[in-house]
C-alpha positions as CSV (number, residue, x, y, z in Angstrom):
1,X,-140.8,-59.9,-102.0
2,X,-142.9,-62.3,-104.2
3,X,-143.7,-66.0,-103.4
4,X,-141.7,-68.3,-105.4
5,X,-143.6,-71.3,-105.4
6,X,-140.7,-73.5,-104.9
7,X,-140.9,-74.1,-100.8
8,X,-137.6,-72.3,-99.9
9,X,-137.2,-69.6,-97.3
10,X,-135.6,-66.5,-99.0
11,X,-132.7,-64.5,-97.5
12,X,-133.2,-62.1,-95.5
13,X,-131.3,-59.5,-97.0
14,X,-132.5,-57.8,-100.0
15,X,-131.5,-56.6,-103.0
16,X,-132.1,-55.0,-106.8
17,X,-131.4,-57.8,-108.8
18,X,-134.2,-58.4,-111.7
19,X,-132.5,-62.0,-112.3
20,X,-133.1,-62.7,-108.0
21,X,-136.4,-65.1,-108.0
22,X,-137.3,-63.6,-104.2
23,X,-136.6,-59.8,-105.4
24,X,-137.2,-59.8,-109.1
25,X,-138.8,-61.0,-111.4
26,X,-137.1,-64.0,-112.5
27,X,-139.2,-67.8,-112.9
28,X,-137.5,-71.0,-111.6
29,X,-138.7,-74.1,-113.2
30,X,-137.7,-78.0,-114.4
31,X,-134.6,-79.1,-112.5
32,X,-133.4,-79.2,-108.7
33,X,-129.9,-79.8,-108.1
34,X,-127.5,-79.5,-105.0
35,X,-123.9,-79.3,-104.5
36,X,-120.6,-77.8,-103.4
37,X,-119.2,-74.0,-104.5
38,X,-115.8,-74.6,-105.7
39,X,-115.3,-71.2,-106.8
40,X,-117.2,-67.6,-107.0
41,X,-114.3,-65.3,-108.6
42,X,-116.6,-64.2,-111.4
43,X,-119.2,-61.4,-110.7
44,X,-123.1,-62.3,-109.6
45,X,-121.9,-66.0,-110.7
46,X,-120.4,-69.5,-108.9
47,X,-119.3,-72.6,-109.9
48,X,-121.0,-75.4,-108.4
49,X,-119.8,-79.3,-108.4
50,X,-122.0,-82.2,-108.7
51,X,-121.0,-85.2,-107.8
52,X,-123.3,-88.0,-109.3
53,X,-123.3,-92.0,-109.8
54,X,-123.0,-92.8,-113.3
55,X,-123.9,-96.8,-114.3
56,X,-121.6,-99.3,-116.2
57,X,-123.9,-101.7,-117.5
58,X,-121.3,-104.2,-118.5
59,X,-120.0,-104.3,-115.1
60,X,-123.3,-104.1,-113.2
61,X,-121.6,-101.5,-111.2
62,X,-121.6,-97.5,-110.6
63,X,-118.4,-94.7,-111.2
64,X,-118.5,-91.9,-109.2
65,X,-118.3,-88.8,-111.7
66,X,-118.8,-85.1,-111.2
67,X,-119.8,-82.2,-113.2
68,X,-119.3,-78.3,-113.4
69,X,-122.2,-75.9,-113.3
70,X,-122.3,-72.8,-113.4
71,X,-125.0,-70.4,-111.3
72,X,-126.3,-66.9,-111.1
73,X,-125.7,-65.8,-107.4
74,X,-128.4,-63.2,-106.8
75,X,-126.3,-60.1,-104.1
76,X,-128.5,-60.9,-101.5
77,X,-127.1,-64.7,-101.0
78,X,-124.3,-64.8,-98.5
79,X,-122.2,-67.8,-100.7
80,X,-118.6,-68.3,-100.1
81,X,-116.4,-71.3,-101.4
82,X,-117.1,-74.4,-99.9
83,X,-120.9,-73.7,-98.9
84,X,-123.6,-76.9,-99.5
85,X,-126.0,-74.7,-101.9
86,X,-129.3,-75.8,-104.1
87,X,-129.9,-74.2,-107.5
88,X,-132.9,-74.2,-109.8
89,X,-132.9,-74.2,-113.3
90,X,-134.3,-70.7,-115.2
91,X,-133.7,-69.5,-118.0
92,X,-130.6,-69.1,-120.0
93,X,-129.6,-65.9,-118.6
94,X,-125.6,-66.1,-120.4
95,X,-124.0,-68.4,-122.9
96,X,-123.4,-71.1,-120.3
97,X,-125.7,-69.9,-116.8
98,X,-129.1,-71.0,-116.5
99,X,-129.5,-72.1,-112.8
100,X,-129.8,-69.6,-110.0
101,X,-129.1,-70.5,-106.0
102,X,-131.6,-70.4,-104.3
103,X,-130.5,-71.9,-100.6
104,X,-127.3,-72.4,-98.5
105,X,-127.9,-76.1,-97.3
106,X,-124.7,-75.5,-95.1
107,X,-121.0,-76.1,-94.9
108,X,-119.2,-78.9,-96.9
109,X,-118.2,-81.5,-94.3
């Protein structure tokens, strides 16, 4: 296992991934996001919403808006739908993933 740098525990499971930032030997860096798995039917991948406060300048006020992101799930994460996770941003490992998981934060209340 190789240190990370980032200041999360890893699993304790392992695995053979290369694209697993505990086990392999790929680099997290630039953006740190957290949210809810609302799906994981694709393979190695889930789909994580972000729910965020966008402001209306006109109105002086915030809308509550939420966005799709999709996540490589390294084998030795234990991540099922509706788990609190946080994902780093890598690189661009498909056309539309380039954030890993790195933690399970917990259940979604």
């Amino acid at each position: 296992m190789r240190e990370t740098g980032i200041g999360v525990k890893p699993s304790k499971r392992t695995c053979d991934d290369p694209d697993c930032p505990f086990h392999g030997t790929l680099s997290v860096r630039g953006k740190v996001l957290d949210g809810v798995v609302v799906s994981d039917k694709m393979a190695k991948t889930v789909v994580v919403e972000r729910d965020y406060l966008h402001p209306v300048r006109k109105y002086m006020r915030y809308e509550r808006r939420r966005s799709h992101i999709k996540a490589h799930m390294p084998p030795c994460m234990d991540i099922k739908v509706g788990d609190k996770v946080k994902i780093f941003e890598c690189r661009p490992l498909s056309k539309s993933v380039a954030f890993v998981v790195v933690e399970k934060i917990g259940k979604e209340e």
